[in-house]
C-alpha positions as CSV (number, residue, x, y, z in Angstrom):
1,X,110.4,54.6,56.6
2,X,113.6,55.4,57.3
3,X,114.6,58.8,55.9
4,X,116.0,62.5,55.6
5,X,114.0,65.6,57.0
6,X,114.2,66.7,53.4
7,X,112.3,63.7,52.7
8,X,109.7,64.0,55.3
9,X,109.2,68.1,54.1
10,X,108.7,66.6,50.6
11,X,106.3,63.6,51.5
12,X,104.3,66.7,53.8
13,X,103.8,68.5,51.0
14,X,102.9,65.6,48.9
15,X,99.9,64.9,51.3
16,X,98.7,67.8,51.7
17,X,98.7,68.6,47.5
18,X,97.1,64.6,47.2
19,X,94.4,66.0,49.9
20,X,93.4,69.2,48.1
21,X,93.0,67.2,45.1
22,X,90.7,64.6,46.5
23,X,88.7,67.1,48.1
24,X,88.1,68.7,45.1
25,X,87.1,65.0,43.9
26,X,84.9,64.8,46.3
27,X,83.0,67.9,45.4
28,X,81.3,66.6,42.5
29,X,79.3,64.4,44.7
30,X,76.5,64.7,47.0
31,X,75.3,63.7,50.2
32,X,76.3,61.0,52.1
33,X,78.9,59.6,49.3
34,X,80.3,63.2,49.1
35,X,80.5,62.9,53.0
36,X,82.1,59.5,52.9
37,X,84.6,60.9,50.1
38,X,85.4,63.5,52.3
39,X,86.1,61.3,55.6
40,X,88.3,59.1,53.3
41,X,90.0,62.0,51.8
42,X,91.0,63.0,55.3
43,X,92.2,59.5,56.7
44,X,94.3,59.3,53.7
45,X,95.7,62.8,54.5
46,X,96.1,62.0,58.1
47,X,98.1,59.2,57.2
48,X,100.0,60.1,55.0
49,X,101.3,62.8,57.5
50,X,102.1,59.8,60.0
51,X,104.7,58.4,57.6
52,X,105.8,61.8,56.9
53,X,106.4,62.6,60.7
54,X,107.6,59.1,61.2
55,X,110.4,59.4,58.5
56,X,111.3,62.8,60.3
57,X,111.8,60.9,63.7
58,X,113.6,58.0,62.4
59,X,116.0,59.9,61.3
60,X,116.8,61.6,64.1
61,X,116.3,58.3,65.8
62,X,119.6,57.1,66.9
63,X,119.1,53.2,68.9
64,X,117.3,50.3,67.3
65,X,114.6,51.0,70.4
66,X,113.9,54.7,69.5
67,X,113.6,53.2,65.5
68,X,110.9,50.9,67.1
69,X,109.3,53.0,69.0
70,X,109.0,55.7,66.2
71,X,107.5,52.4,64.3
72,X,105.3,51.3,67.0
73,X,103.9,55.4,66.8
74,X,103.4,55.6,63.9
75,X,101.7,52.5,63.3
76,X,98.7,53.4,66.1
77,X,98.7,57.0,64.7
78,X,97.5,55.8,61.2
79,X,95.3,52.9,63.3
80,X,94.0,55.6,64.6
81,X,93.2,57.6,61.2
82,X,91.3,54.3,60.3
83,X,89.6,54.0,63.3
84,X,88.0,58.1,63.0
85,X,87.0,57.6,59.1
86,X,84.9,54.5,60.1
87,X,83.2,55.9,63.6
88,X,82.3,59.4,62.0
């Protein structure tokens, strides 16, 4: 995870180019599998966005506990991008 803010801009707009395209994907279907597409297409994204945020922080991150704890965030924010995709 560990990386540059150049790196975390560039995996930012990798996520968000990945999530128009399965969007688009998931316009060609209907009903509920389009709707399941679409919540799937958006945990993806969200994830995604917590490594990109999480490489960002590391490095900025400057003790082995503010590496873990950027880690340990990270890790419940994309939990948490699971968690919405299967309640919804």
């Amino acid at each position: 995870m560990a990386g540059s803010k150049a790196d975390a801009k560039a995996m930012k707009k990798e996520a968000e180019a990945n999530y128009r395209v399965d969007k688009k994907r998931c316009e060609a279907m209907q009903g509920a599998e389009e709707k399941s597409c679409l919540k799937e297409a958006k945990a993806k994204n969200e994830k995604a966005e917590a490594d990109a945020r999480g490489t960002h922080e590391m490095s900025e991150a400057k003790t082995d506990k503010e590496r873990a704890e950027v880690m340990k965030k990270t890790a419940k924010e994309k939990a948490e991008a699971d968690n919405k995709a299967v309640k919804k």
